[in-house]
C-alpha positions, -999 to +999 in steps of 0.1 A: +153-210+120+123-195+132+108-196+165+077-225+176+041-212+186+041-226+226+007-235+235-008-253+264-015-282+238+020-282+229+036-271+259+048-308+276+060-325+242+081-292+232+092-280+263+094-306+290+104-333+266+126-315+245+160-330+243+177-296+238+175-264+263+144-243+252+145-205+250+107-190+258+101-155+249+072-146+267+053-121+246+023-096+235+013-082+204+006-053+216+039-048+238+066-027+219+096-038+242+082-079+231+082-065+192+124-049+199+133-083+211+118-107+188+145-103+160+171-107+190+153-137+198+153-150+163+191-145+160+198-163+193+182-192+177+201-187+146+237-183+163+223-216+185+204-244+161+209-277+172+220-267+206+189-248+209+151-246+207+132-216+207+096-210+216+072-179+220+042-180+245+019-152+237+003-146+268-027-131+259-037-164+239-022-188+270-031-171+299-027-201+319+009-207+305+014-171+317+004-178+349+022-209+359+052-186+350+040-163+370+043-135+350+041-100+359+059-082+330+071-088+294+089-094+273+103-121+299+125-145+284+132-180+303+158-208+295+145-242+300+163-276+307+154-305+310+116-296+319+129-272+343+137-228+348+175-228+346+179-188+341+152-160+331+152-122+321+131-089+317+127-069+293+142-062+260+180-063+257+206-066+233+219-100+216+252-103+239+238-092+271+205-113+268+229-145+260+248-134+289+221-127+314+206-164+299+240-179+309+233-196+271+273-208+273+268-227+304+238-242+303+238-252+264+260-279+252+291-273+230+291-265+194+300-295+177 
């Protein structure tokens, strides 16, 4: 399961309508901590489908996404649900302590 381009076109229907918690990894090509996280991000979505939905925002192509996220570093990876920030994080970390500092268990509903 890959990861979905987030773009301000794209933003309401995936995000704030989305009937499933969405991850956002906030990102830049030319960031190296954004390039360490990305395959941490793309397991989370793995080790989560169907519980889970997981976006990327690069903020150099949606500034104005950026903004109303105010962000001021990256990577920064949000949890979203149900249109709103449940939990966020800095910088790049590994698999366990990211889920953990995204409180994934709580906020996401049980495996089936």
């Amino acid at each position: 399961m890959h990861a979905i381009e987030i773009t301000s076109e794209n933003f309401e229907q995936e995000v704030l309508r989305s009937d499933v918690p969405v991850l956002l990894d906030l990102w830049a090509a030319w960031c190296g901590p954004c390039r360490m996280v990305a395959p941490v991000v793309d397991e989370l979505a793995g080790d989560y489908a169907g519980r889970l939905k997981v976006g990327k925002i690069d903020v150099d192509d949606q500034p104005e996404l950026a903004q109303s996220f105010q962000v001021s570093s990256i990577p920064m990876i949000l949890l979203v649900k149900d249109g709103e920030v449940v939990s966020g994080t800095l910088g790049a970390q590994p698999k366990a302590r990211l889920a953990e500092s995204l409180e994934l268990d709580r906020h996401l509903p049980a495996a089936a």
